[in-house]
C-alpha positions as CSV (number, residue, x, y, z in Angstrom):
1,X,0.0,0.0,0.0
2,X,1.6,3.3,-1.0
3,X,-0.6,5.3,1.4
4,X,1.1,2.8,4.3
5,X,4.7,4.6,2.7
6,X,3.4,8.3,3.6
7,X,1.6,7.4,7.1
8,X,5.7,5.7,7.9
9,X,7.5,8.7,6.7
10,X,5.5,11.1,9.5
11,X,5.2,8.9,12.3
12,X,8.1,10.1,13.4
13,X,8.5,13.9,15.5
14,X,11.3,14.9,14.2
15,X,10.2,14.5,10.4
16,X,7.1,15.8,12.0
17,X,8.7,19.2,12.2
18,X,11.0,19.2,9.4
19,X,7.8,18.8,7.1
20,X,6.3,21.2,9.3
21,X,9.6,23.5,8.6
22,X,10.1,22.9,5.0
23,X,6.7,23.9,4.3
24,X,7.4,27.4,4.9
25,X,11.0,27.7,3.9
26,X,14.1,26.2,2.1
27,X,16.7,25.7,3.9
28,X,20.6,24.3,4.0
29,X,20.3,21.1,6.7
30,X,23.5,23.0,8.5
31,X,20.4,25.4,9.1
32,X,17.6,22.5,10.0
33,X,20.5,21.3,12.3
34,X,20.6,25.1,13.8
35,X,16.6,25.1,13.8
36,X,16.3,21.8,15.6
37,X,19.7,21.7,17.7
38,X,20.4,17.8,16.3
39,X,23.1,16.0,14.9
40,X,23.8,16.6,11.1
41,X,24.1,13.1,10.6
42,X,20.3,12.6,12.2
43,X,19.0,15.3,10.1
44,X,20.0,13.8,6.9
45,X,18.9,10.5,8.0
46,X,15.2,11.9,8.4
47,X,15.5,13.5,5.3
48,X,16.4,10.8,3.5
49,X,13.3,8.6,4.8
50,X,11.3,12.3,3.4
51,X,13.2,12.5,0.3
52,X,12.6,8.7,-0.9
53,X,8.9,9.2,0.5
54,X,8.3,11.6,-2.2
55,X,7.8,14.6,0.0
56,X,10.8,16.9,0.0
57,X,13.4,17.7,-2.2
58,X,16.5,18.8,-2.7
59,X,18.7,21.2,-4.8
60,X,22.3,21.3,-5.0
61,X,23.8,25.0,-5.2
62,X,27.5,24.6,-5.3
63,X,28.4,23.0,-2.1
64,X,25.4,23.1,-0.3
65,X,22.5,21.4,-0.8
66,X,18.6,23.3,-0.2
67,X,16.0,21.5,1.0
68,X,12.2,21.9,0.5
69,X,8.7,20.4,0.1
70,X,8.1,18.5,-3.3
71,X,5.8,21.2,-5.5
72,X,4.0,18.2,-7.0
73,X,3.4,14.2,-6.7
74,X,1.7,12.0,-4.5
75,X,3.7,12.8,-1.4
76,X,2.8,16.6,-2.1
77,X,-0.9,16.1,-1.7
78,X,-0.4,13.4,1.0
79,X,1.2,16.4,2.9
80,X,-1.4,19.0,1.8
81,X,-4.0,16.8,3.3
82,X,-2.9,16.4,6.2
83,X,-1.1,19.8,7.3
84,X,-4.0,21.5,8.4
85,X,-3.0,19.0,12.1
86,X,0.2,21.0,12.3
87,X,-1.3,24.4,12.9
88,X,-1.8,25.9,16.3
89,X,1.0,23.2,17.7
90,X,3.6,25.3,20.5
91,X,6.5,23.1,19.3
92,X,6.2,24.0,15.6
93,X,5.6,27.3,16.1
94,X,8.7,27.8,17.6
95,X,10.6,25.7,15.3
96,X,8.9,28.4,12.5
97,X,9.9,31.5,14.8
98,X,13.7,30.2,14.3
99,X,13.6,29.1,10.5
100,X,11.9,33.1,10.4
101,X,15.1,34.3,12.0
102,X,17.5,32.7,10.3
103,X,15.7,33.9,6.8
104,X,16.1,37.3,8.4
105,X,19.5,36.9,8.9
106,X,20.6,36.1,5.1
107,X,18.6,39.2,4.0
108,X,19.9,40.9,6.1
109,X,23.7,39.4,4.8
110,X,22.7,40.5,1.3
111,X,22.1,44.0,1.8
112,X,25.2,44.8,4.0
113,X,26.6,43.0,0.5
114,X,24.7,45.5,-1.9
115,X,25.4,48.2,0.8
116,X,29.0,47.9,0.2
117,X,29.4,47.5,-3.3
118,X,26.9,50.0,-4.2
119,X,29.3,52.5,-6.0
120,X,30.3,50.6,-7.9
121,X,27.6,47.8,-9.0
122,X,27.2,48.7,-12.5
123,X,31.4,48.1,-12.8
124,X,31.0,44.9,-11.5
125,X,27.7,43.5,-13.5
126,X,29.7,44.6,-16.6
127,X,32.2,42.1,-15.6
128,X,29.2,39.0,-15.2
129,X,27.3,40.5,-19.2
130,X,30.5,41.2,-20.9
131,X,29.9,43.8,-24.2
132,X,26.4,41.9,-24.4
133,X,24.0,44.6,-24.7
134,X,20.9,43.6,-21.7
135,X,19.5,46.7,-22.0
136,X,18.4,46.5,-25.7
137,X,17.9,42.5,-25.2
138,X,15.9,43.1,-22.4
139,X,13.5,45.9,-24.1
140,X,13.6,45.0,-28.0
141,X,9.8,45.1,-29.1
142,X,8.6,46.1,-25.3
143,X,6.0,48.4,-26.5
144,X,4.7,51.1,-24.4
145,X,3.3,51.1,-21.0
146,X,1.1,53.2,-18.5
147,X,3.6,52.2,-15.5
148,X,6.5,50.4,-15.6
149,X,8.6,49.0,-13.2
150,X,12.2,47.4,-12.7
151,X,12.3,45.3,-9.8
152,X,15.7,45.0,-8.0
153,X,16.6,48.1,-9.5
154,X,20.1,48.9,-8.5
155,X,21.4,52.2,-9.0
156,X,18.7,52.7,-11.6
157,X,20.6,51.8,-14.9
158,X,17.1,49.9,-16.5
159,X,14.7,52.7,-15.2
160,X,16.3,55.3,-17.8
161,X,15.8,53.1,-20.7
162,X,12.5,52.3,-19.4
163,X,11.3,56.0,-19.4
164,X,11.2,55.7,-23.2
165,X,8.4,52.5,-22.8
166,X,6.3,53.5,-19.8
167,X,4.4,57.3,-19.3
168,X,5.3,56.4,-15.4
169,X,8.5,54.1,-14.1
170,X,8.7,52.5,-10.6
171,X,12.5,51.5,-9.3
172,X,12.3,49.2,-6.3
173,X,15.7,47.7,-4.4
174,X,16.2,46.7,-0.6
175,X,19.3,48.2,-0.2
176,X,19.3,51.8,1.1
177,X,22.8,52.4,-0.5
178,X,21.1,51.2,-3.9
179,X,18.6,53.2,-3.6
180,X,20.8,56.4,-2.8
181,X,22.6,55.6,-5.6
182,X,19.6,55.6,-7.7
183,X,18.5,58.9,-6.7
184,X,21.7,60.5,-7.2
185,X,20.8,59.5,-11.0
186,X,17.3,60.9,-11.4
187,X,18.3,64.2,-8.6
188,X,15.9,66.5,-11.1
189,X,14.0,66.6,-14.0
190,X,11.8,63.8,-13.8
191,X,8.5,64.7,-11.0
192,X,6.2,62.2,-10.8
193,X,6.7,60.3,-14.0
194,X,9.4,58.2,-12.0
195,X,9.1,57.1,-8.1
196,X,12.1,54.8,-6.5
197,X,11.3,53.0,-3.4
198,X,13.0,50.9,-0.5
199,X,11.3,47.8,-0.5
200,X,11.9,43.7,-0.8
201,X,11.3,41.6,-3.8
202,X,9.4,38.7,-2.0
203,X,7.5,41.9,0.0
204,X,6.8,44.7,-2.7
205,X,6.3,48.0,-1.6
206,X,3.4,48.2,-4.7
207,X,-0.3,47.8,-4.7
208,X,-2.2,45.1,-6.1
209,X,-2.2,45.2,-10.2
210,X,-0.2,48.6,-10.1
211,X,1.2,48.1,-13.1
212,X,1.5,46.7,-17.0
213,X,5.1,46.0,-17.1
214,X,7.9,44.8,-15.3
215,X,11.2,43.4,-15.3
216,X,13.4,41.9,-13.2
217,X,17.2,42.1,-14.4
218,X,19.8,39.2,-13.0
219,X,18.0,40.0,-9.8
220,X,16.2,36.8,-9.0
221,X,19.9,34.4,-8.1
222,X,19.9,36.5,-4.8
223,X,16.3,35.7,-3.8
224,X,15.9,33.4,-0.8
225,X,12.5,32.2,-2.4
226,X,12.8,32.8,-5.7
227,X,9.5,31.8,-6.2
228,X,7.8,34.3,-3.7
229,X,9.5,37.1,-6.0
230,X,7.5,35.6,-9.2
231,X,4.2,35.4,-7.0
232,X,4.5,38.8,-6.3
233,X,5.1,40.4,-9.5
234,X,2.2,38.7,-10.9
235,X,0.4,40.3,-7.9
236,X,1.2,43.8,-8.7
237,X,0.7,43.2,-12.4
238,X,-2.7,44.0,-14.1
239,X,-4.1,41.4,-16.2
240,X,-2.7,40.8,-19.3
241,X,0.6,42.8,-17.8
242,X,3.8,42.0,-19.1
243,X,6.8,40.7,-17.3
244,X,10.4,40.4,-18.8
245,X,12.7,38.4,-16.4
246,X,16.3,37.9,-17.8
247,X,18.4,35.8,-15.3
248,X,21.7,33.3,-15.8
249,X,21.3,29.9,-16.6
250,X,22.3,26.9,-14.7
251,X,26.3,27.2,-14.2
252,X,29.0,26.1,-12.1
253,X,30.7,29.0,-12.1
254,X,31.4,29.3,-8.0
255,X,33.2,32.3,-8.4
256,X,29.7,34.0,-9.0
257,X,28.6,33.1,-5.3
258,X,32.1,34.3,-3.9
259,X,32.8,37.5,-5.5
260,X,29.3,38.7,-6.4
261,X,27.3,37.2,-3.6
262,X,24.5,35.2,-5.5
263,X,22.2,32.8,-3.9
264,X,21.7,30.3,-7.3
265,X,24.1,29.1,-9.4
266,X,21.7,30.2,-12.4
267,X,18.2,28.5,-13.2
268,X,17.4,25.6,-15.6
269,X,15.2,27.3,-17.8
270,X,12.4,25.4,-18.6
271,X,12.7,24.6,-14.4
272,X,12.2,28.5,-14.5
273,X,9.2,28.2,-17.1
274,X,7.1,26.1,-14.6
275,X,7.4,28.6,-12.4
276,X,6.2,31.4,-14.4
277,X,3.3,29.1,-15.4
278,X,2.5,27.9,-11.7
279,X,2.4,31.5,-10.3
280,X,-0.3,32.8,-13.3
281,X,2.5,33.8,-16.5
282,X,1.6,32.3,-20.2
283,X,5.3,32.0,-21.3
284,X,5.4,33.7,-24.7
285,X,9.3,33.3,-25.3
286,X,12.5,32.0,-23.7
287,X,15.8,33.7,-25.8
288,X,19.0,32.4,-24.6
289,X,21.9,34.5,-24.8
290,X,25.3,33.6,-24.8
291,X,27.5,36.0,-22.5
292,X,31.2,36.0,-21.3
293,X,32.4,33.8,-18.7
294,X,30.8,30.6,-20.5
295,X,28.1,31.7,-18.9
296,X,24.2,32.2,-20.8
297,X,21.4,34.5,-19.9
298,X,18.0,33.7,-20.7
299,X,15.1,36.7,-21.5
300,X,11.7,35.1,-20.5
301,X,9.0,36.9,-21.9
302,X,5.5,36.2,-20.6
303,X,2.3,37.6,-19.7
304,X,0.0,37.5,-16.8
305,X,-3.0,35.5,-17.3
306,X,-5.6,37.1,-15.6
């Protein structure tokens, strides 16, 4: 009996709460081990019994490997159907308070990062693109908008180009350096036909369907929950709104994560694709571009269904 398989795989506390955990966030198991103050090697044990249950999975990012609930399959809806008992439970709330704080803390890690290399960002993205030309890639046949907006802005770089496709332009970054630097770009001239605000990508500081057209520009490999950042640009975007994402393809390239700070190594794109389409996109085009360091970028084009 295969249902016998899922009942086995949570009659156990401890997997219990790592379902419970994994639910909410993805995680490294050096932070599950943090989270539940076990041994590594008991951890990975539990997860195993998960993993070949069908009910979480994992991702391997360079050295580490991320784990999280299975999006789909029969162990997916075994949990879904049975989560509602975890609710309400002292023990897993707490475990969810700690997972919260440790989320905090790398968010809080990659803005000191941005912070610091602020003035001098657009230098250093140069170095990832090469003499590709993103801005053109990124806005060939864009059309024009009522309100556009570049998510992850940066200093701003996009939100001039995107002045010439939307009669209003939004920049939004979490880093308060980023955003300074932004600023100092657009001091005068431009009144209410551009706005720039402090805000997080998985958190936007933007009302629901605000606007027609947004991008997000090799923003989305520092993203705890990439996802979450998907989910909410579909939320601010009116129906039928456009959304351009451009983002690195899977790579190996480790010197990405130590120099430049990224979360993900890249993203399969047709892994990438589902996500659009899970979170409410119609994928209209994928164009890969090659780039320098052996590296490619894809340009997702796609369109919010309703």
């Amino acid at each position: 009996m295969n249902s016998l398989a899922y009942f086995k795989a949570l009659a156990d506390e401890t997997r219990i709460r790592l379902v419970n955990i994994l639910l909410h966030h993805e995680l490294k198991v050096g932070e599950i081990v943090s989270i539940l103050e076990m041994g590594q090697s008991r951890i990975s044990r539990h997860l195993k019994i998960l993993a070949d249950a069908e009910m979480v999975k994992s991702l391997k990012e360079g050295v580490w490997g991320f784990y999280s609930i299975a999006e789909t399959g029969p162990g997916r809806r075994f949990i879904d159907a049975v989560s509602h008992v975890f609710k309400d439970d002292p023990l897993l709330e707490h475990d969810l308070e700690k997972a919260g704080q440790i989320i905090e803390a790398r968010s809080r890690n990659t803005m000191r990062f941005f912070d610091h290399v602020a003035s001098r960002w657009d230098l250093l993205k140069r170095e990832i693109i090469g003499a590709f030309d993103l801005q053109k890639a990124i806005f060939k046949n864009a059309g024009t908008y009522e309100t556009g907006v570049d998510l992850g802005c940066g200093t701003g770089e996009l939100l001039g180009v995107m002045k010439n496709h939307a009669a209003k332009v939004i920049g939004v970054d979490s880093s308060p350096r980023m955003i300074e630097e932004a600023r100092k770009r657009f001091s005068s001239g431009h009144g209410e036909s551009m706005e720039i605000r402090l805000g997080e990508l998985e958190h936007l500081p933007m009302g629901d369907k605000e606007a027609d057209l947004a991008v997000i520009s090799l923003v989305l490999q520092y993203l705890d929950d990439p996802q979450k950042g998907i989910s909410e640009v579909e939320r601010i975007l009116k129906p039928g709104g456009q959304f351009i994402l451009a983002e690195l393809d899977r790579h190996e390239n480790e010197h990405l994560k130590t120099v430049y700070g990224v979360k993900w190594q890249g993203f399969d794109r047709h892994e990438l694709s589902r996500w659009l389409e899970k979170n409410g996109f119609k994928v209209k085009q994928v164009e890969p571009h090659p780039i320098s360091k052996g590296l490619t970028l894809n340009i997702f084009r796609a369109a919010r269904i309703n």
